[in-house]
Legacy VTK file of the C-alpha trace (Angstrom):
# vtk DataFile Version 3.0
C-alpha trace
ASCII
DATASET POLYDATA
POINTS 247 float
25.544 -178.687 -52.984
24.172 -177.450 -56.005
24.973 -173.498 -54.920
27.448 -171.352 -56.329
29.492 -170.845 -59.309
32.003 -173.651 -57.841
29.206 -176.134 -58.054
28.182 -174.887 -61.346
31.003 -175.706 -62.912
31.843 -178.761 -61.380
28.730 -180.576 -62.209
29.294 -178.955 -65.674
32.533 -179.691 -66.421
32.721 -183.132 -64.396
29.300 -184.348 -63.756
28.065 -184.623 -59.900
29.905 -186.973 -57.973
28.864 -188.188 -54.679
32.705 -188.414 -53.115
34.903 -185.336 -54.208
37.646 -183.066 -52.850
37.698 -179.817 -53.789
40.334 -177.327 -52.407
39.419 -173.667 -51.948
40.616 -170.856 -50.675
43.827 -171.863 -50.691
47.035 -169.504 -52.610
47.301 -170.642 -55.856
51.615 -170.873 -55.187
50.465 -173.042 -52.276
49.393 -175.597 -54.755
51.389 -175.208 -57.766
55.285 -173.643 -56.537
55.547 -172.627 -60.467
52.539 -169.935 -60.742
54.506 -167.077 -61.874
57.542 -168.180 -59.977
59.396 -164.589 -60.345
55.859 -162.521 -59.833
56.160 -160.498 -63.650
52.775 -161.850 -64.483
51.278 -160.853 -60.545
52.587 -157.251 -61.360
51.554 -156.942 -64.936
48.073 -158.205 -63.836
47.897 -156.028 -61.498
49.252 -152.986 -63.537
45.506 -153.488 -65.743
42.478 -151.340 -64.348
40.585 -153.434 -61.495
43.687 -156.207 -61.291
44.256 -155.830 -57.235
41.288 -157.814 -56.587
40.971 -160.010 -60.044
44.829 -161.191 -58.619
44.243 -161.277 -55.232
41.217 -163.603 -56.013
42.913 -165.453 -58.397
46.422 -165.657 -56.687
45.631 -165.402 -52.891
42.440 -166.994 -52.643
40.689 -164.325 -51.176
36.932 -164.322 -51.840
34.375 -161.461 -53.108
31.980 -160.484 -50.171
29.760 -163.023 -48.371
27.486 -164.803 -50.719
27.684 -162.100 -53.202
28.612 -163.365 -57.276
28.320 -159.530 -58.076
30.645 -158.082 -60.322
31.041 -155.153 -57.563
31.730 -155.950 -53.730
28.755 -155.396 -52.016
30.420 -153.817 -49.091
32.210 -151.564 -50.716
29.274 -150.101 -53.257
27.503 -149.718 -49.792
30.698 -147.226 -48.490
30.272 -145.441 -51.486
26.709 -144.832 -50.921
27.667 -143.412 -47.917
30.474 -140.727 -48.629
29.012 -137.352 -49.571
30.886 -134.988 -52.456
33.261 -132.496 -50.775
32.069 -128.352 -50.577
35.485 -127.695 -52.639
34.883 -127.082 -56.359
35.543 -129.612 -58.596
38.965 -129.857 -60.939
36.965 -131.301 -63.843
33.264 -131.872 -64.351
31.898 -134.620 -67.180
28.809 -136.785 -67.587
27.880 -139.961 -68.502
24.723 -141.265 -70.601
23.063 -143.929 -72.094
20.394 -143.166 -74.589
17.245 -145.413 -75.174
13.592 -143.879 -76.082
11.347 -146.956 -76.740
12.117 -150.417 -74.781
14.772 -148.493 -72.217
14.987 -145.759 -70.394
17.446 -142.990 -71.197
19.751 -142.306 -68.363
22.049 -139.484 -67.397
25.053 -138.621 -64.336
26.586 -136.112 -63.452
30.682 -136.527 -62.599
33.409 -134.724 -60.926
36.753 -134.656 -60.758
38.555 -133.334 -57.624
42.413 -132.934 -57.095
42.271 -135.704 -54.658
41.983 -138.361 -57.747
38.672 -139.199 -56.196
35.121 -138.423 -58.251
31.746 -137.181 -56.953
28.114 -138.195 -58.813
26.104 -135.344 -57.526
23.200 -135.959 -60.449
21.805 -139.366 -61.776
18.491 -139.015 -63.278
16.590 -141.627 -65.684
13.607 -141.024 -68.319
11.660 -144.260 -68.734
9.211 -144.753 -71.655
5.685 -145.734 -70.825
4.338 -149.138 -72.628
3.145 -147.671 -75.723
4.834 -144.207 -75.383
8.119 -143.937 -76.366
10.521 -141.346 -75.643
10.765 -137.799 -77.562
14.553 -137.998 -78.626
14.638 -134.265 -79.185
12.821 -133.750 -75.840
15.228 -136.447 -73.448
18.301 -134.920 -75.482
17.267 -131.467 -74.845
16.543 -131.516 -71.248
19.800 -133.859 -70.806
21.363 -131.070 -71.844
19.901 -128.456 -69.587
20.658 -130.745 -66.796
24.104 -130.569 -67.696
24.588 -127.109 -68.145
22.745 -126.724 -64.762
25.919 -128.230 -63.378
28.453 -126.145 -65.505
29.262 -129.675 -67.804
29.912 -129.018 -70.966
31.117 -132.129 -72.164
29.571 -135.895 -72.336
30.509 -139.342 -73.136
28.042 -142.176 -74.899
28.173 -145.036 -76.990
26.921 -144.584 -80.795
23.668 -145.421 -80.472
21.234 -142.144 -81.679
25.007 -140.306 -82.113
23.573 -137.682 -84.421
20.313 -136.782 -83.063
22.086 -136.488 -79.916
24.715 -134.690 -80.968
22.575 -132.121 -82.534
20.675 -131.506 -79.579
23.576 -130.796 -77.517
25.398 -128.620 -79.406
22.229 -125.636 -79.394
23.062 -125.563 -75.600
27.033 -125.750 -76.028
27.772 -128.904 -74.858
30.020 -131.366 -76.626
29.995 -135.215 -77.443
32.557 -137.957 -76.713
32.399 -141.572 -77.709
33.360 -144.453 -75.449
35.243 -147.114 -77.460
33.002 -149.937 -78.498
33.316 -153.843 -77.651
33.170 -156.441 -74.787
36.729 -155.807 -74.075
36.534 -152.252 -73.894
33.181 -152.270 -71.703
34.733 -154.460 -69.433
37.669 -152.265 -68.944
35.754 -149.433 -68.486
33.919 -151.609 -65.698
37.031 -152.853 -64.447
37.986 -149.231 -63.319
34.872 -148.179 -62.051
35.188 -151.396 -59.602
38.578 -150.412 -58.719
37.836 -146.716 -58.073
34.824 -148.311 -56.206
36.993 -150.412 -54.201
39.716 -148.122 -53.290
36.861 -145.473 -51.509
37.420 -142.773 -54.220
34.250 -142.499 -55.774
31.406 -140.316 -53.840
27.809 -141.451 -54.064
26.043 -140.268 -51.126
24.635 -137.023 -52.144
22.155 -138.408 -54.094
18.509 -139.122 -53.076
17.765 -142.065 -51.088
15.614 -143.695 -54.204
18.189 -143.392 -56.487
21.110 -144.863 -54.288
19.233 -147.386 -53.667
18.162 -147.969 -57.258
22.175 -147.540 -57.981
23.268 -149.732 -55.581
20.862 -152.370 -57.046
21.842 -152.122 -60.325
25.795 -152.614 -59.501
25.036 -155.622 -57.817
23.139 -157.170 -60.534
25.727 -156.889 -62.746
27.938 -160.165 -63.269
31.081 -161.441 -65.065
30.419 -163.990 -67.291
32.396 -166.766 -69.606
32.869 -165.552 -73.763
34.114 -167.645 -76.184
38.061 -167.612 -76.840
39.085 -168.022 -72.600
37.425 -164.309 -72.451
35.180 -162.639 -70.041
32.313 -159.694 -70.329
30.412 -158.014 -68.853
27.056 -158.687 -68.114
24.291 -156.500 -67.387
20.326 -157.850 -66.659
18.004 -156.139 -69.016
14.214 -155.523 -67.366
11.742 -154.894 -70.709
9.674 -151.707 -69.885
6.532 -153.989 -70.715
7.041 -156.627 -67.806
7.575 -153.653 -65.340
4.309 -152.006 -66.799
2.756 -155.143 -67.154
LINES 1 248
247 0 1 2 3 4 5 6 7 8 9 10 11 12 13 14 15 16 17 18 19 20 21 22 23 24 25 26 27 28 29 30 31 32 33 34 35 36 37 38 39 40 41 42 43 44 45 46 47 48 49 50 51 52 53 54 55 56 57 58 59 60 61 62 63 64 65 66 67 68 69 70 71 72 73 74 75 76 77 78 79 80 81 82 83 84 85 86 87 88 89 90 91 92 93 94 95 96 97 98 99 100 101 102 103 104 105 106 107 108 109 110 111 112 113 114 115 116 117 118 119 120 121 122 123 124 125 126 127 128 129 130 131 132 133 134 135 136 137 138 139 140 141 142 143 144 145 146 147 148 149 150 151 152 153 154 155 156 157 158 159 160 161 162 163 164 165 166 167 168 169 170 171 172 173 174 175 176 177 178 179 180 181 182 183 184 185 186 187 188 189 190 191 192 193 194 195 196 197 198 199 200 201 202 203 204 205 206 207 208 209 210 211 212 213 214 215 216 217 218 219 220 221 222 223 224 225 226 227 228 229 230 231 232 233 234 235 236 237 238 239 240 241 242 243 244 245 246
């Protein structure tokens, strides 16, 4: 009583009754024979990056992990931790990063690509700012890009956020900028595949240190799926202020 997002919305949505029935885990066809009666919206659903487990959820009952609400199964992140990238070289190499100088830290991975269709993260590296210190953008930029050409990458993706100065940075080590499309419904997607990819085995975490799986494997558990306005969903992610962690 009280526990879970079932709960949560019950007592939300109906108030907290003492006698109730509530079915769960049951097929959704089970219950109502005219959910998607010829299967068009099943396959369609399931077309869309991450839809084998949003529809078999949603459609066949079939719950995330054991007590987990994560966004990510917990079982599977833990494979991933375990599989280690392959000696063969790489069909494509990329990176990943997410700039922040002041109240977050500026991360950076390492991706690639193998003709398997499954991806290896041999580098993921943070630089945190100290309470009071911030970040040197032309410092964090440049040795992001050092990093990357350590790993023959010549090519990243971001968000906008510091687009120029990053930019700039990059280029004096010949390395080029990409944008990820902006907007809940574009983060989520881009979630949506990871989680898939994730689920599926065919992404390759294990190489990296033991601190930083286990600071990775944290972090994809924490993040959560929550209710927007208009029947929509996003993606959230728990922000940790640099001051309480210093503090």
């Amino acid at each position: 009583e009280g526990v879970g997002l079932m709960e949560e919305f019950i007592a939300r949505e109906s108030g907290v009754h003492e006698h109730a029935l509530v079915v769960a885990r049951v097929p959704s066809r089970w219950l109502n024979p005219h959910v998607d009666p010829s299967g068009e919206v099943e396959a369609a659903r399931r077309a869309m990056p991450g839809g084998d487990i949003d529809v078999d959820r949603e459609f066949y009952a079939i719950p995330m992990a054991k007590g987990s609400r994560s966004f990510f199964d917990a079982t599977m992140v833990a494979k991933c931790l375990t599989l280690l990238c392959p000696d063969w070289i790489p069909a494509d190499r990329t990176a990943g990063a997410d700039l922040g100088f002041v109240k977050d830290a500026a991360a950076l991975g390492i991706v690639y690509k193998y003709t398997d269709e499954t991806y290896g993260v041999p580098c993921l590296t943070e630089k945190a700012p100290e309470k009071g210190v911030p970040l040197i953008p032309s410092v964090t930029c440049g040795d992001f890009a050092i990093v990357m050409r350590g790993y023959d990458v010549r090519r990243v993706w971001a968000d906008h956020v510091y687009k120029e100065a990053f930019r700039e940075h990059l280029l004096a080590h010949g390395v080029t900028l990409a944008h990820n499309p902006a907007g809940d419904e574009a983060k989520l997607a881009r979630f949506s595949l990871l989680r898939d990819v994730i689920s599926k085995e065919r992404i390759r975490l294990g190489s990296l240190p033991p601190a930083t799986r286990e600071s990775l494997r944290a972090q994809l558990l924490s993040v959560t799926l929550v209710p927007s306005t208009g029947g929509k969903y996003k993606v959230h992610i728990p922000r940790i202020s640099i001051a309480s962690v210093v503090d």
